[in-house]
C-alpha positions as CSV (number, residue, x, y, z in Angstrom):
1,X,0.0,0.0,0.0
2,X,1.2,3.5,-0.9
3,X,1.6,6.1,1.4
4,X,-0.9,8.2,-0.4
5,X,-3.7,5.5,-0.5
6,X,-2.8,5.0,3.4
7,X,-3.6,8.0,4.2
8,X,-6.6,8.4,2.0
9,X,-7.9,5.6,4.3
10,X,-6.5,7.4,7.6
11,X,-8.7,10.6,6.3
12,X,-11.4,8.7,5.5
13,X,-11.8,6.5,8.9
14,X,-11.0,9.8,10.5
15,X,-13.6,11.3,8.9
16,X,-15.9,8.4,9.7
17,X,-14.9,8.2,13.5
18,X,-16.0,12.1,13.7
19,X,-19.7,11.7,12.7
20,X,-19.5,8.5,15.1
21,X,-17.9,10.3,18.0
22,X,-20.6,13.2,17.7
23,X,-23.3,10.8,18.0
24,X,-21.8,8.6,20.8
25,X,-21.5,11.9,23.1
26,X,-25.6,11.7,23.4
27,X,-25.5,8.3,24.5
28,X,-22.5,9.1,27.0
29,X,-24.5,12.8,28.0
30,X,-27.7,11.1,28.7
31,X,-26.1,7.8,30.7
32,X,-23.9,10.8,33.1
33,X,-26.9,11.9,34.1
34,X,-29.8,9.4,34.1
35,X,-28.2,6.7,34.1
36,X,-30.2,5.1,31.3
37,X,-29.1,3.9,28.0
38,X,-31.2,5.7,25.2
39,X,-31.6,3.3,22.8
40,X,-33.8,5.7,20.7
41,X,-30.6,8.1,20.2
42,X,-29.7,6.4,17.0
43,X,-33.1,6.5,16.0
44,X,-32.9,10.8,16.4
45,X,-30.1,10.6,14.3
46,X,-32.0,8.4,11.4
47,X,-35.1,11.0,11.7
48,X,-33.0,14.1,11.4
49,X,-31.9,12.3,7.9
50,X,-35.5,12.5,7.3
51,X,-36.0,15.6,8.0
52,X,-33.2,17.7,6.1
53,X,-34.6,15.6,2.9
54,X,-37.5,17.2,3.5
55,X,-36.2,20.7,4.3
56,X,-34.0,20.5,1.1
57,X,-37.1,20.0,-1.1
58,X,-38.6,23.5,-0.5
59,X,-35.6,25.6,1.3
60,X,-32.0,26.6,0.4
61,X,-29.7,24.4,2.3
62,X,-28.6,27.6,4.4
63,X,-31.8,27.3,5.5
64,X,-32.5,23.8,5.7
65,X,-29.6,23.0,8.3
66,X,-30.8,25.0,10.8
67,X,-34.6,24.2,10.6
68,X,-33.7,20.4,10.3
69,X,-31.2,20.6,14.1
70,X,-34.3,22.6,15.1
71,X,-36.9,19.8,14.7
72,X,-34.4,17.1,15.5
73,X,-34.1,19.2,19.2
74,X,-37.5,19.4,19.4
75,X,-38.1,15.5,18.5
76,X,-35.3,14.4,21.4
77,X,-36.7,16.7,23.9
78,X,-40.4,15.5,23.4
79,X,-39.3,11.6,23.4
80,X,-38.0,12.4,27.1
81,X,-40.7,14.4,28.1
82,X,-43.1,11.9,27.1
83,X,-41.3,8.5,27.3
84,X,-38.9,9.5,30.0
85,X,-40.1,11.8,32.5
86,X,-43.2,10.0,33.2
87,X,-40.9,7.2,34.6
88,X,-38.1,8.8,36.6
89,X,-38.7,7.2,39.8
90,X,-39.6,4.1,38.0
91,X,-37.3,1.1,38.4
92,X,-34.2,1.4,35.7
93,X,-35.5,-1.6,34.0
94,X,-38.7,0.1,32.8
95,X,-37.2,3.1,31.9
96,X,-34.6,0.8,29.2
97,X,-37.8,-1.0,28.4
98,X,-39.6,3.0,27.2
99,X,-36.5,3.7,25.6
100,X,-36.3,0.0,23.5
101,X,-40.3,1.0,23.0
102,X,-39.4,4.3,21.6
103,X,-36.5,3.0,19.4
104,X,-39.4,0.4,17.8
105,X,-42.0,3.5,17.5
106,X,-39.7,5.3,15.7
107,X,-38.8,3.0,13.0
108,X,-41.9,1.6,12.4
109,X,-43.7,5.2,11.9
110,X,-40.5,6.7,9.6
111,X,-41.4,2.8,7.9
112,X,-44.9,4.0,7.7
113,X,-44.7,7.5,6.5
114,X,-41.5,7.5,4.5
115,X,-41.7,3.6,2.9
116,X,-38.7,1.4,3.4
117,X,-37.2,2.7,0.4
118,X,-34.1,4.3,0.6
119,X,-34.5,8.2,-0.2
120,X,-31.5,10.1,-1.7
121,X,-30.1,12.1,0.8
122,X,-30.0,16.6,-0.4
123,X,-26.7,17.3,-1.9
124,X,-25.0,20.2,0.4
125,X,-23.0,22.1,-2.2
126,X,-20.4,23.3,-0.1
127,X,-19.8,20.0,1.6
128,X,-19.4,17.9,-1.6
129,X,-17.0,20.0,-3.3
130,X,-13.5,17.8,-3.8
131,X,-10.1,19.2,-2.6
132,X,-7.1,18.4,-2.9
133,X,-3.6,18.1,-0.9
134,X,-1.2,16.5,-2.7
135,X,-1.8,13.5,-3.8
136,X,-4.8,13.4,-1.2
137,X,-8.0,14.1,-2.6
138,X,-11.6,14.0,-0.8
139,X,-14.8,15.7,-0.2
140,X,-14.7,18.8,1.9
141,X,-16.6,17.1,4.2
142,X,-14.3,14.3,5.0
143,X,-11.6,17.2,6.0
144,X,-14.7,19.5,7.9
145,X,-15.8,16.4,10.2
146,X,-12.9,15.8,12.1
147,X,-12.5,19.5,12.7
148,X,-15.9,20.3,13.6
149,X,-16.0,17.3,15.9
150,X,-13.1,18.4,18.2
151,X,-14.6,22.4,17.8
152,X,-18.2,21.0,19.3
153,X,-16.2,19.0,21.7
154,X,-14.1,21.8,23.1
155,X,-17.3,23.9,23.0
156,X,-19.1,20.9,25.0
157,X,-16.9,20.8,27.8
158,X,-16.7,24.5,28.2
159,X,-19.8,24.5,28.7
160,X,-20.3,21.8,31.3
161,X,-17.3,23.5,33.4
162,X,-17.6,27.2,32.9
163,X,-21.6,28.0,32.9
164,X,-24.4,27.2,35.5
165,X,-25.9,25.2,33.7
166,X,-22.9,22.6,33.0
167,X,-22.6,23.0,37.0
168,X,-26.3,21.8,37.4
169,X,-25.9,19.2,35.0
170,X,-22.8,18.0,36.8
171,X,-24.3,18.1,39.9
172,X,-27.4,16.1,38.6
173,X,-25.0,13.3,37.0
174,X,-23.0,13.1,41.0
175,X,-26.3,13.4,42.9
176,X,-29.8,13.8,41.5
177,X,-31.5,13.8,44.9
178,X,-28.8,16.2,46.9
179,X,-29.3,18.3,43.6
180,X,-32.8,18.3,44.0
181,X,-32.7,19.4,47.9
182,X,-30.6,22.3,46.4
183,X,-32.4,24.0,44.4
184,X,-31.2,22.4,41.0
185,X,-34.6,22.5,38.6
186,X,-34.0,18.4,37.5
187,X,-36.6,18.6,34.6
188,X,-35.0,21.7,32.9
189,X,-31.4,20.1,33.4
190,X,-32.5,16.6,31.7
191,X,-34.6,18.7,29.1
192,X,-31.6,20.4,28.4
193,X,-29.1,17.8,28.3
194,X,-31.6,15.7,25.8
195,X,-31.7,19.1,23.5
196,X,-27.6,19.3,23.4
197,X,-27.6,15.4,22.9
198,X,-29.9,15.7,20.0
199,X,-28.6,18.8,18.3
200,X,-25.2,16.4,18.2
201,X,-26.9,13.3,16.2
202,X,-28.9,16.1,13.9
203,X,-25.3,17.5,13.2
204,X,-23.6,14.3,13.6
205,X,-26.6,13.0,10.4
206,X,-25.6,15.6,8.4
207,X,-22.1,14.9,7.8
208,X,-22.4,10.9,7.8
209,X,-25.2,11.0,5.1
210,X,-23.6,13.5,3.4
211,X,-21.1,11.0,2.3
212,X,-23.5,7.7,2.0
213,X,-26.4,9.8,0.0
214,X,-29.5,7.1,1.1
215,X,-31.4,7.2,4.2
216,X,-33.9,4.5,5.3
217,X,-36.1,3.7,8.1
218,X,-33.2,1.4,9.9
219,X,-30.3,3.5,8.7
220,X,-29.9,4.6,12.4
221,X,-30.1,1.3,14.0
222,X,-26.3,0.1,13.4
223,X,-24.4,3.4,13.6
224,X,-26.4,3.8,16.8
225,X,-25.0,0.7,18.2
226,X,-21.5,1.4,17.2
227,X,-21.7,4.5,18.8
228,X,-23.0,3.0,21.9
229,X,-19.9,0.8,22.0
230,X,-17.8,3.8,20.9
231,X,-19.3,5.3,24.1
232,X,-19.0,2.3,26.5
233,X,-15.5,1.8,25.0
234,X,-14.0,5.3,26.3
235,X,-15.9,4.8,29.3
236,X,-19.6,6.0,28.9
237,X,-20.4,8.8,31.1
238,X,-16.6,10.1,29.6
239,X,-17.2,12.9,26.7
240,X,-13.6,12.8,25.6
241,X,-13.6,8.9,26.2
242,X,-17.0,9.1,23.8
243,X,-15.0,10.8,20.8
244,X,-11.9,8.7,21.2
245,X,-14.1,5.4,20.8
246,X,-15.7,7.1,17.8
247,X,-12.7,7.7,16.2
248,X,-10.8,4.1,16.7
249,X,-14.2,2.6,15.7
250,X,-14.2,4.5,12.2
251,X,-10.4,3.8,11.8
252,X,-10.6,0.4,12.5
253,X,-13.6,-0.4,10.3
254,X,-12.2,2.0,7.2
255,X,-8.8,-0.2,7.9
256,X,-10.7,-3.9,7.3
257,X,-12.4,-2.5,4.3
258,X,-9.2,-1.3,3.1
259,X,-7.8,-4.7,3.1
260,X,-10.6,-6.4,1.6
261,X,-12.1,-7.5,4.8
262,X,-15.4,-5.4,4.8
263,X,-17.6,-8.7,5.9
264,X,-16.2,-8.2,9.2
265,X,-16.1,-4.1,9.9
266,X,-19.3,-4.7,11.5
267,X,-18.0,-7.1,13.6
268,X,-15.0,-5.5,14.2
269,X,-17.2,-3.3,16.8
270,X,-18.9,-5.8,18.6
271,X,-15.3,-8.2,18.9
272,X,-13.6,-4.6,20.7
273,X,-16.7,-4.7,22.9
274,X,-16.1,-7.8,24.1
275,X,-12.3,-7.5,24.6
276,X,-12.6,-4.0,26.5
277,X,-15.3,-5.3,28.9
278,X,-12.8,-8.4,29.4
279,X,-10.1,-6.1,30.5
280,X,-11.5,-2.9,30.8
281,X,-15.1,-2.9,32.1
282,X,-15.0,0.6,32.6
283,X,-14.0,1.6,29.5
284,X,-10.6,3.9,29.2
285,X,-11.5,6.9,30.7
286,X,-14.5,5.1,33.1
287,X,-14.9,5.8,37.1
288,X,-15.1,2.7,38.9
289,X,-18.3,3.0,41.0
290,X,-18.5,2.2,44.2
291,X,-21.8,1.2,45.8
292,X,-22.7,3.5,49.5
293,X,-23.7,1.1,52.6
């Protein structure tokens, strides 16, 4: 292998590992401070493909973005008002149960209102236009992904270390009764953790079906496992662990297709999984818990 085609394949798995990482930070934001595994999350991401179809058919795409990470907010903060909330002093068990329900609901009714046809996904101009470095050529989007991913990231933590609302929302993930007793308004901290969560996967759809042009009803179901065990991998509850998963998941798979081995990229995943909860239960960046007498 040349070095040119090897790193053709490092851009592109970095690329790849971006949109990933983006999406596994909702699954690893949501867990930090629930405690629950939102199994719908992929699901949000599937919809928001949906929905900047749809957008793109009547509106300029300058237009379209915005509208289409508004409604995808809008859809993540209504599935925990109504599937979530309801339940949060339920046992964990039924609260996993609403969230499997809601990953079933939403499947079935984009199957129901879209067909299970693939759609062609808008083109985005800006984002399709090729460059080239050297003997590197690619979309712009494959060199915007990475970049944007660690800019939201940066942005991400600022946020949860340097506002009030990031305190709340830390002190909610340590102690949700004791922040509670303070004076800590729960609902509004979970609403708003679901909104940033969301607004991820919308942003997170954008770029990965930007490259793969067809979105269908269970598009969202295996990128949103992958990016659960990109999240469990760095240690879910970790944001930085979250983006490092997502970013040896999308090397790793664009390195097996490389070599001819695509049959088992998918597996590839699941296999790390296994080995990491072996050694690492964790994850890499994971707090051991430890349960109070």
């Amino acid at each position: 292998m040349s070095l040119t085609t090897f790193l053709q394949q490092c851009l592109t798995g970095i690329s790849l590992g971006g949109a990933y990482a983006l999406i596994a930070i909702g699954y690893t934001l949501v867990y930090g401070i629930l405690r629950l595994i939102n199994f719908a999350h992929g699901d949000i991401f599937m919809m928001a493909g949906y929905f900047m179809i749809f957008a793109m058919a009547s509106l300029p795409w300058f237009i379209a973005i915005p509208v289409t990470l508004i409604v995808t907010i809008l859809l993540g903060v209504t599935i925990e008002r109504v599937a979530y909330r309801p339940l949060r002093s339920a046992p964990r068990m039924s609260v996993m149960i609403s969230a499997i329900g809601v990953s079933y609901l939403l499947q079935n009714l984009a199957t129901y209102l879209f067909t299970a046809l693939p759609k062609g996904y808008p083109e985005i101009p800006f984002l399709k236009k090729i460059f080239r470095i050297g003997g590197l050529s690619a979309s712009f989007v494959t060199f915007l992904t990475p970049v944007l991913t660690l800019v939201l990231v940066y942005l991400l933590i600022a946020l949860i270390n340097h506002t009030k609302i990031g305190m709340a929302m830390r002190a909610v993930s340590k102690d949700y009764e004791t922040a509670s007793l303070m004076g800590i308004k729960i609902n509004k901290t979970i609403t708003f953790t679901f909104a940033v969560g969301s607004l991820l996967a919308g942003i997170g759809s954008i770029l990965y079906f930007t490259d793969r042009m067809t979105v269908f009803p269970f598009s969202g179901a295996l990128p949103g496992l992958k990016c659960f065990v990109a999240a469990v991998f760095g240690g879910i509850g970790s944001i930085p662990g979250a983006v490092i998963g997502g970013f040896i998941l999308g090397l790793g798979e664009t390195a097996l297709v490389a070599m001819g081995q695509s049959t088992f990229s998918d597996a590839f995943t699941f296999i790390l999984l296994i080995v990491m909860l072996l050694i690492r239960p964790t994850g890499l960046f994971g707090e051991k818990t430890t349960d109070k007498v």
